[in-house]
PAMITOR-768894 format. One record per residue (C-alpha): residue number from 1; residue in one letter; x, y, z. Coordinates in steps of 0.25 Angstrom, whole numbers, plus 5000, padded with zeros to 4 digits. Each point is the difference from the previous one (the first is absolute). Layout:
// PAMITOR-768894
<num: NUM residuo: A px: X py: Y pz: Z>
...
// end
This chain:
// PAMITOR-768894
<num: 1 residuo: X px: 4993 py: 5035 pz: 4908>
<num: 2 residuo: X px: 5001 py: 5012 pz: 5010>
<num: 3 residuo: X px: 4986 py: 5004 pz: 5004>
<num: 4 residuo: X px: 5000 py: 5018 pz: 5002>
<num: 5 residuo: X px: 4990 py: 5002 pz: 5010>
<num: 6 residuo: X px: 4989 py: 5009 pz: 4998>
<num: 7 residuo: X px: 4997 py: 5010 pz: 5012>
<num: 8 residuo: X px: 4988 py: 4994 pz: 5004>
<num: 9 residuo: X px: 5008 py: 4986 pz: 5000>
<num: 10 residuo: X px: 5011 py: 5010 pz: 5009>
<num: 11 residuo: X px: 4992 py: 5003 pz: 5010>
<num: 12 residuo: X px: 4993 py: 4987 pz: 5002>
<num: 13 residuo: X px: 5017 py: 4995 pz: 5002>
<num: 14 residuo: X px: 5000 py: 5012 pz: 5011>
<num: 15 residuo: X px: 4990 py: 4992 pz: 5006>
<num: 16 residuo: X px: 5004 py: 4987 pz: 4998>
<num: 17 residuo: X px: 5016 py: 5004 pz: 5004>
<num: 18 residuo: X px: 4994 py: 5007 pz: 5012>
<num: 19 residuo: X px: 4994 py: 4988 pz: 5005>
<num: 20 residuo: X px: 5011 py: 4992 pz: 5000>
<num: 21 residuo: X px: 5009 py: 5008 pz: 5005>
<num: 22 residuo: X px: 4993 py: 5003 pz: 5012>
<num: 23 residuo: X px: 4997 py: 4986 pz: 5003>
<num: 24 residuo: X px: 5015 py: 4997 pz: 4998>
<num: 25 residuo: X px: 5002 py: 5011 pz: 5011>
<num: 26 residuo: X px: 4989 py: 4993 pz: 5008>
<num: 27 residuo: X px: 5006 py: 4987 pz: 4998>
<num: 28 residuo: X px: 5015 py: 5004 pz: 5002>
<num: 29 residuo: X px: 4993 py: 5007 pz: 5015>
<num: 30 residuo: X px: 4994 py: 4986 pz: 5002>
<num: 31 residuo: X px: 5013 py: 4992 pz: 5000>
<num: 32 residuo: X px: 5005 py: 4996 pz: 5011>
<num: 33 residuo: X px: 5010 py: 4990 pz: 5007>
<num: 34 residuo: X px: 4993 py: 4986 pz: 5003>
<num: 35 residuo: X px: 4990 py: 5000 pz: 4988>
<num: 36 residuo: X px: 4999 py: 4991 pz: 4989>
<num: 37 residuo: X px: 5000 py: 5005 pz: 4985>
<num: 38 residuo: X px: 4987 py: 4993 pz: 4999>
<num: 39 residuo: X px: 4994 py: 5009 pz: 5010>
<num: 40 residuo: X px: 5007 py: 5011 pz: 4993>
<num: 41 residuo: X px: 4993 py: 4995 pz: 4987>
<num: 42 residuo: X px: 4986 py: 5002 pz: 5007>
<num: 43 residuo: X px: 5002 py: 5013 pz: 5007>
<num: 44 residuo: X px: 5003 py: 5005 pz: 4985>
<num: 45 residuo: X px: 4988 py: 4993 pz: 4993>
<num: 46 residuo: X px: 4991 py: 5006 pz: 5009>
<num: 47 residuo: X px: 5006 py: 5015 pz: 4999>
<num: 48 residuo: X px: 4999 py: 4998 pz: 4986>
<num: 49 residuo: X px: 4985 py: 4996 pz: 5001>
<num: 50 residuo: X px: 4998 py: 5012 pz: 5009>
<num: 51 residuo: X px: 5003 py: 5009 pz: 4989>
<num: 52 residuo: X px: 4991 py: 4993 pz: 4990>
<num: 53 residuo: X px: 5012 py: 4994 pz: 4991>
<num: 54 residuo: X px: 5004 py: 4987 pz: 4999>
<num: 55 residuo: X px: 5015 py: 4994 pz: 5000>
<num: 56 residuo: X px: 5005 py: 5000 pz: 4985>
<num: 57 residuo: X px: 5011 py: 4989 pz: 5004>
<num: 58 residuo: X px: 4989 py: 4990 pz: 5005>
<num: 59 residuo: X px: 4999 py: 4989 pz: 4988>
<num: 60 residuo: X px: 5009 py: 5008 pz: 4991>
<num: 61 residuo: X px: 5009 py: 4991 pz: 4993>
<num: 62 residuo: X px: 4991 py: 4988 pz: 5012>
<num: 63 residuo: X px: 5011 py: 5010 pz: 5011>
<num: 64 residuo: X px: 4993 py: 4994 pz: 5012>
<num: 65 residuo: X px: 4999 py: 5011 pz: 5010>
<num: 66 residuo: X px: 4996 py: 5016 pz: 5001>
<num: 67 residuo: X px: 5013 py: 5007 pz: 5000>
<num: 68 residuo: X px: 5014 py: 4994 pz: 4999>
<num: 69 residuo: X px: 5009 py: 4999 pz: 5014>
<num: 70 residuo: X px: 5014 py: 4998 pz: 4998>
<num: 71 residuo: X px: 5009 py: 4999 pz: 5011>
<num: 72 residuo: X px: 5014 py: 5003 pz: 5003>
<num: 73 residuo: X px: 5006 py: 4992 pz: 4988>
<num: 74 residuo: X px: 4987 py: 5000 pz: 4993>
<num: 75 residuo: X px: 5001 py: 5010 pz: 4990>
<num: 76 residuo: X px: 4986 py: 4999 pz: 4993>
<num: 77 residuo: X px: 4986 py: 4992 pz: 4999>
<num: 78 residuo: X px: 5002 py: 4992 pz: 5014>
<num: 79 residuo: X px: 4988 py: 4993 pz: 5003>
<num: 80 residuo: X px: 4991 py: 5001 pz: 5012>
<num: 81 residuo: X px: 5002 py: 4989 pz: 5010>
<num: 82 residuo: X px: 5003 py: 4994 pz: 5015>
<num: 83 residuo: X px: 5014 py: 5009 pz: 5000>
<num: 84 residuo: X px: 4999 py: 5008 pz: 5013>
<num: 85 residuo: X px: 5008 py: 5014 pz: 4998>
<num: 86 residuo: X px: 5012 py: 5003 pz: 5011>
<num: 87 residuo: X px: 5005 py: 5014 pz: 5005>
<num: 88 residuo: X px: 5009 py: 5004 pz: 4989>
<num: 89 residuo: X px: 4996 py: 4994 pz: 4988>
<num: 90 residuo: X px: 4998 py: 5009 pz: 4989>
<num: 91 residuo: X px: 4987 py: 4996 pz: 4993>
<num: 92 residuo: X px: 4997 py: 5004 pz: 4985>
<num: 93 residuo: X px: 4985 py: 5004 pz: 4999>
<num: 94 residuo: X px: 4995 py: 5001 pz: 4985>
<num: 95 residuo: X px: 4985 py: 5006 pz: 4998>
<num: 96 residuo: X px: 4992 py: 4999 pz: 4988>
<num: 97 residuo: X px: 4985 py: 5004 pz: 5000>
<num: 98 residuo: X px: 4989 py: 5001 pz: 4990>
<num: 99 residuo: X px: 4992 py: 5011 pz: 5001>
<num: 100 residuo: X px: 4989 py: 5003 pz: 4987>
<num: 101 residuo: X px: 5009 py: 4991 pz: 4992>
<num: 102 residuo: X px: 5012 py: 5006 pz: 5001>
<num: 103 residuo: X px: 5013 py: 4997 pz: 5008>
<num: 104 residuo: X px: 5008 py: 5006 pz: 5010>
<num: 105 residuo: X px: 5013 py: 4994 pz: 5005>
<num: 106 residuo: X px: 5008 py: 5004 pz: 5010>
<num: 107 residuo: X px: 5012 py: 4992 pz: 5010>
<num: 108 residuo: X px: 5009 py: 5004 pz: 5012>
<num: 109 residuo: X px: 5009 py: 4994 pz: 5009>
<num: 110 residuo: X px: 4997 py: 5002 pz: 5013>
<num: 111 residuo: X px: 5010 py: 4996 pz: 5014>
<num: 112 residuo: X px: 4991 py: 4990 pz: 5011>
<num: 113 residuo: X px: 5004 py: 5009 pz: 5011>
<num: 114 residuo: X px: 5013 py: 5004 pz: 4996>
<num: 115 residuo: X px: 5011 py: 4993 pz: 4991>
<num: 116 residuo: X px: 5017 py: 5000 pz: 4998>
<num: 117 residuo: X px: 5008 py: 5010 pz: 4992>
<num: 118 residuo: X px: 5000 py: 4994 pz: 4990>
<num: 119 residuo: X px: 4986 py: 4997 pz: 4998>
<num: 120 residuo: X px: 4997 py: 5015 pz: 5002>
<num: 121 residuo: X px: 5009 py: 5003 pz: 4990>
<num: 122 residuo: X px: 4994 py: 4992 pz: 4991>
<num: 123 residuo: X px: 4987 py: 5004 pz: 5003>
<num: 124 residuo: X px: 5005 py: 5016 pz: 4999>
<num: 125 residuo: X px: 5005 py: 4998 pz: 4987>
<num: 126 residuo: X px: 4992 py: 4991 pz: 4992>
<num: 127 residuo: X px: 4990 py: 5012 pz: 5004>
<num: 128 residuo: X px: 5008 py: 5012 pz: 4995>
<num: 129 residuo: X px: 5002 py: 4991 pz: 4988>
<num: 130 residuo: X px: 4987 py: 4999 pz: 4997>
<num: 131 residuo: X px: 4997 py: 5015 pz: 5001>
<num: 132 residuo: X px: 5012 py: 5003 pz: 4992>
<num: 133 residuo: X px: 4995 py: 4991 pz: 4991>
<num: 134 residuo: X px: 4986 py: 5007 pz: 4999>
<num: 135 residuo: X px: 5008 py: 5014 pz: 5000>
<num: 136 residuo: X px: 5003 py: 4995 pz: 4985>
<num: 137 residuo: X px: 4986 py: 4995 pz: 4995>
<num: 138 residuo: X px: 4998 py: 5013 pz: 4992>
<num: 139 residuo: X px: 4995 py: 5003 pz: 4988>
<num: 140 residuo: X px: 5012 py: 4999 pz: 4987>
<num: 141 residuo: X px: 5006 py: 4990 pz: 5009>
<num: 142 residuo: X px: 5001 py: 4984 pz: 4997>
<num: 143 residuo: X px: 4999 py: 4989 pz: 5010>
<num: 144 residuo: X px: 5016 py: 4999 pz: 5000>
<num: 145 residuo: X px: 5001 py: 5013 pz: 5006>
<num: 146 residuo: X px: 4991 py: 4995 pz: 5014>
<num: 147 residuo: X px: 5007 py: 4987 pz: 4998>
<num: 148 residuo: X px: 5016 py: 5007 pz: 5001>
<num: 149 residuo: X px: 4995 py: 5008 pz: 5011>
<num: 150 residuo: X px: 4995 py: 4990 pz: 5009>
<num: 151 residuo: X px: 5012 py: 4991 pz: 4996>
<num: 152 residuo: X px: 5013 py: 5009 pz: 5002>
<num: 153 residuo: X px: 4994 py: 5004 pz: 5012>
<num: 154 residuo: X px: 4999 py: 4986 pz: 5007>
<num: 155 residuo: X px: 5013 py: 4997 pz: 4995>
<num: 156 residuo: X px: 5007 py: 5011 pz: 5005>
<num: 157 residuo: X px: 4995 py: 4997 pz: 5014>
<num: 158 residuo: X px: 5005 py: 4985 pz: 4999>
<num: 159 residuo: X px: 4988 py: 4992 pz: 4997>
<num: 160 residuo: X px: 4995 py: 4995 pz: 4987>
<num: 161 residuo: X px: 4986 py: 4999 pz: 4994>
<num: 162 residuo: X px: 4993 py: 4988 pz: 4995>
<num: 163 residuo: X px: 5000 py: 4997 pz: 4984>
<num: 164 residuo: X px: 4987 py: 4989 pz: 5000>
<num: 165 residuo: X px: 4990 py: 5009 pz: 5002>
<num: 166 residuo: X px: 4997 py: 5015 pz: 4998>
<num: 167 residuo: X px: 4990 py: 5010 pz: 5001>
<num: 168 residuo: X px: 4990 py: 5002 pz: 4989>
<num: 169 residuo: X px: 4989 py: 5008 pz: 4994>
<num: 170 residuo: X px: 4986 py: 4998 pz: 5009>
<num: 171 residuo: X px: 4986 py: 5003 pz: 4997>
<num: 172 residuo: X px: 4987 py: 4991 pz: 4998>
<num: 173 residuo: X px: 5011 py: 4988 pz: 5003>
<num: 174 residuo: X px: 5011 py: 4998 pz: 5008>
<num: 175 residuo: X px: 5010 py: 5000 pz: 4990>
<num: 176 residuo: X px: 4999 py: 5008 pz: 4987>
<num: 177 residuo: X px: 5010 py: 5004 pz: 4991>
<num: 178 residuo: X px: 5012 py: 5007 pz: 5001>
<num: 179 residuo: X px: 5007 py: 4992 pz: 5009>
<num: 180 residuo: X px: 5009 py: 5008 pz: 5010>
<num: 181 residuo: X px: 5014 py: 4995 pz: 5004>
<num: 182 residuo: X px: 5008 py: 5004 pz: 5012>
<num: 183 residuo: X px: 5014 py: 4998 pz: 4991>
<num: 184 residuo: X px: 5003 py: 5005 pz: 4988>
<num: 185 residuo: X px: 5001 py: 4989 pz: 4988>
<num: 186 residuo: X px: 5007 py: 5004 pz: 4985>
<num: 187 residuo: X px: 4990 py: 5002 pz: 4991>
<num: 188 residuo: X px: 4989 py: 5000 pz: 5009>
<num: 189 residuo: X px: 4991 py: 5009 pz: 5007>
<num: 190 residuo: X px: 4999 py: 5010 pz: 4988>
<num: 191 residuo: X px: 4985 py: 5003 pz: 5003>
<num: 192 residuo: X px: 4998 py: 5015 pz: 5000>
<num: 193 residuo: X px: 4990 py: 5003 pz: 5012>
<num: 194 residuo: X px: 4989 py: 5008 pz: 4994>
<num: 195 residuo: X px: 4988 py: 5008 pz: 5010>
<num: 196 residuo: X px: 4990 py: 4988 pz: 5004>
<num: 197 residuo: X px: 5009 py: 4990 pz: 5002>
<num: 198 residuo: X px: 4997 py: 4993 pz: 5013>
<num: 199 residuo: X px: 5011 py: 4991 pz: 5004>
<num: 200 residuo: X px: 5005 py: 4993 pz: 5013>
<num: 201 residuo: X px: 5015 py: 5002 pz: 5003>
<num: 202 residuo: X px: 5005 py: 4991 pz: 5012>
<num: 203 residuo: X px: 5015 py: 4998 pz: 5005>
<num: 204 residuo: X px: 5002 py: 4986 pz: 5005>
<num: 205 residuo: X px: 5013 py: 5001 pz: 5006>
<num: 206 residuo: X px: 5009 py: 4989 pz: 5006>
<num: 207 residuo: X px: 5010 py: 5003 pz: 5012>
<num: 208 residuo: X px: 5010 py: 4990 pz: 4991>
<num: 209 residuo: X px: 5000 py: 4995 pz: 4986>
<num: 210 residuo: X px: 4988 py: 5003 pz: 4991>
<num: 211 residuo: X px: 4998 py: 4984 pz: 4999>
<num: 212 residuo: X px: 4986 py: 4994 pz: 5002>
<num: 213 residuo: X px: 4992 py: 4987 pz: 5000>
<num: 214 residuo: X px: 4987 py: 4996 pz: 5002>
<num: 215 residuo: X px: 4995 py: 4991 pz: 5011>
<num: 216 residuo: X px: 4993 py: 4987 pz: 4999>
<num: 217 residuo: X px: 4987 py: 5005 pz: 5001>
<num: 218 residuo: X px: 5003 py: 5006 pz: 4986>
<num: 219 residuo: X px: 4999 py: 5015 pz: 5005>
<num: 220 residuo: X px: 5007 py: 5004 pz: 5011>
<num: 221 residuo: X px: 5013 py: 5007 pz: 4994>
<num: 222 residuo: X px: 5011 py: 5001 pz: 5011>
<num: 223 residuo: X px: 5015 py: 5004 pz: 4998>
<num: 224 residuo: X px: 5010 py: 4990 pz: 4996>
<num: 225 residuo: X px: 5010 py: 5004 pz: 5011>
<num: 226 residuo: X px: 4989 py: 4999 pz: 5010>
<num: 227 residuo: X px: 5003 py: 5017 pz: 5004>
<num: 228 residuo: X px: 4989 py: 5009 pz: 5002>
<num: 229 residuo: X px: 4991 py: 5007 pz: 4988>
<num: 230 residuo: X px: 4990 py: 5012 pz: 5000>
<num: 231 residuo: X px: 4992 py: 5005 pz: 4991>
<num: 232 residuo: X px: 4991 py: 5014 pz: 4997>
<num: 233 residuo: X px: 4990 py: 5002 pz: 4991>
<num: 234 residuo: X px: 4992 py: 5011 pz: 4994>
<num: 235 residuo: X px: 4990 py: 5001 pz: 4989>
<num: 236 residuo: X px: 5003 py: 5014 pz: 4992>
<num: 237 residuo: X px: 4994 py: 5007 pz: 4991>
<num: 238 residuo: X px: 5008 py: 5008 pz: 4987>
<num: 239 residuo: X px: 4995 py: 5014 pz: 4999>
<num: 240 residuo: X px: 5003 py: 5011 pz: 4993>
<num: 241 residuo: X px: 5009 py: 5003 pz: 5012>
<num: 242 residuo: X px: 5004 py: 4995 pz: 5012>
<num: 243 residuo: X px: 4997 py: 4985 pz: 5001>
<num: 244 residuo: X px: 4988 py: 4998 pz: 5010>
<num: 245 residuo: X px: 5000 py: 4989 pz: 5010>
<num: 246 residuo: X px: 4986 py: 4994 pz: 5000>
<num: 247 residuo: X px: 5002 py: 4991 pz: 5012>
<num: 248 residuo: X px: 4998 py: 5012 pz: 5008>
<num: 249 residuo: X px: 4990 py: 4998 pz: 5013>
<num: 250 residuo: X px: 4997 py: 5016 pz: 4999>
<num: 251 residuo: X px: 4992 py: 4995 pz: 4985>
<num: 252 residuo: X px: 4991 py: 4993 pz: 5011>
<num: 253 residuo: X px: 4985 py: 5003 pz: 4996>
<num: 254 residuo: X px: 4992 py: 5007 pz: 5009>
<num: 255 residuo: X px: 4989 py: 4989 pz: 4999>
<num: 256 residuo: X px: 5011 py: 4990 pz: 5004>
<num: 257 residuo: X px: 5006 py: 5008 pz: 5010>
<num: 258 residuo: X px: 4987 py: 5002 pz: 5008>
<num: 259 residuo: X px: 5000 py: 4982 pz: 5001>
// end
């Protein structure tokens, strides 16, 4: 059932978007060559505590740490751990906060110190995918609409985007209905977007195939070629125009700013 948000439920998601994606920028400032994920994990935890949320991935689903960390040919959920993060890996950071009971969800990949072309290039076009992507969230619109323009866009530029998991609509949970796919399926994706829709729409996008497994730890999803993978998020909501990124740090309360 897709849950239209009220506008007092809208501006609480302000709040909560701008939460997380400020301590996404906090944390992707943070990392740096020679720390562990783990150590990335707490650095995190306690911006997120500094803006009086909590993590919304903590014991979701019994996921074990703050936010998720992928690395390289991690392409989402990596776990925090003893892994030390070298001068150019590109790290997957994925942030989701809990703020009045409502979620904000935001992700970026970021270089540790700078990175190969081809990692750039990933990292430069899986985010142009996702703004494409969010250029079609508009009212009149369905899901297939975001899911063609984020899709013809990777493939045109050589890379692929993963079919297991896909973004999805976000409010009092982490995932709500309507699911949101980067790739366009026959049949599906028929959802008209309607104003108060708030959904999360993240390209994960492989630098080979779109194939995937998941580790033995039973969440770390990494590429089955072993090539790199990044991945955007934002949380948006559907308005009556322009779609409205609420992981936006300039939603930041003042009473949070002042922390």
């Amino acid at each position: 059932m897709i849950v239209y948000k009220t506008e007092r439920e809208q501006d609480i998601m302000r709040a909560a978007g701008a939460i997380a994606s400020v301590v996404l920028n906090e944390v992707g400032a943070f990392v740096r060559p020679g720390l562990t994920t783990r150590e990335i994990d707490e650095f995190a935890a306690g911006r997120i505590r500094h803006y009086g949320a909590k993590s919304a991935f903590l014991g979701y689903r019994k996921y074990p740490c703050n936010i998720c960390i992928s690395v390289n040919e991690e392409v989402v959920h990596g776990l925090a751990g003893p892994r030390r993060i070298q001068f150019g890996d590109i790290i997957s950071l994925d942030v989701g906060v809990r703020y009045q009971d409502y979620i904000g969800d935001t992700a970026k990949t970021v270089a540790v110190g700078g990175c190969g072309l081809l990692a750039q290039k990933l990292i430069d076009v899986t985010t142009q995918a996702l703004y494409r992507g969010i250029s079609r969230a508009m009212a009149g619109n369905r899901v297939v609409d975001i899911s063609r323009a984020v899709q013809s866009y990777v493939e045109a530029n050589g890379f692929s985007v993963v079919r297991e998991f896909v973004g999805h609509g976000v409010g009092r949970t982490v995932h709500e209905d309507p699911q949101v796919p980067n790739f366009v399926e026959p049949g599906k994706g028929t959802v008209k977007l309607k104003p108060g829709m708030t959904i999360a729409i993240e390209p994960m996008v492989n630098a080979g195939t779109p194939a995937v497994k998941v580790l033995g730890d039973q969440w770390t999803v990494v590429t089955q070629d072993g090539l790199p993978s990044a991945h955007m998020e934002h949380t948006v909501l559907i308005t009556d125009g322009e779609p409205e990124i609420l992981t936006c740090p300039e939603n930041l309360p003042s009473s949070l700013q002042a922390r």
